[in-house]
C-alpha positions in Angstrom: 67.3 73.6 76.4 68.4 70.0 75.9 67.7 68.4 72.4 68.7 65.1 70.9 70.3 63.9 67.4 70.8 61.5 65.1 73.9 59.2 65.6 74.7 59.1 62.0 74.3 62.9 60.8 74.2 64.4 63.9 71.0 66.1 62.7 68.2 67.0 65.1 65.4 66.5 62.9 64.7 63.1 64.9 61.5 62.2 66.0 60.1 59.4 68.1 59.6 55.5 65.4 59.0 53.2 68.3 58.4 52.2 71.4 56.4 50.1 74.1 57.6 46.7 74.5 60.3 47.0 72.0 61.7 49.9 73.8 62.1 53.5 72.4 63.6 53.9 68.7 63.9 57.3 66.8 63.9 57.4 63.1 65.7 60.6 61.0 64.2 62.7 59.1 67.3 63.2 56.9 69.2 60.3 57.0 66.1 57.8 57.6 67.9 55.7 59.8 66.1 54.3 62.8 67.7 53.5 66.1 67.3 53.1 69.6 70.3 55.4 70.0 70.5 59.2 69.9 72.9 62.3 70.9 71.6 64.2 73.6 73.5 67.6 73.5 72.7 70.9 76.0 73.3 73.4 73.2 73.7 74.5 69.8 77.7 75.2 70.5 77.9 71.5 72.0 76.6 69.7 68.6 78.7 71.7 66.4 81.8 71.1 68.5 81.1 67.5 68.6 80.5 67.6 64.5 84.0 69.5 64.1 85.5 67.9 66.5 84.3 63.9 64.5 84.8 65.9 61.4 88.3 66.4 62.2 88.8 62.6 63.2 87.3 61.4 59.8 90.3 63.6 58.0 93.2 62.1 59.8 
């Protein structure tokens, strides 16, 4: 099962904000922030290795 995420928090409590004309937009539930630009991950496993792995980045 595929399911999408914010770009900022990487949280997938995102929902559709927008669309039609001014093409698709999501808006966070946590973070708030609305953007026509999510994470699409496969799996629970993928989104946590992404996190740790942009965690990890943030550190160096």
């Amino acid at each position: 099962m595929a399911f999408i995420a914010c770009i900022h928090c990487l949280s997938v409590r995102v929902y559709p904000y927008m669309g039609f004309m001014t093409g698709q937009q999501y808006q966070c539930q946590d973070c708030e922030s609305i953007s026509p630009i999510i994470i699409e991950f496969d799996s629970e496993e993928d989104r946590l290795a992404f996190q740790a792995a942009r965690d990890a980045e943030e550190e160096e």
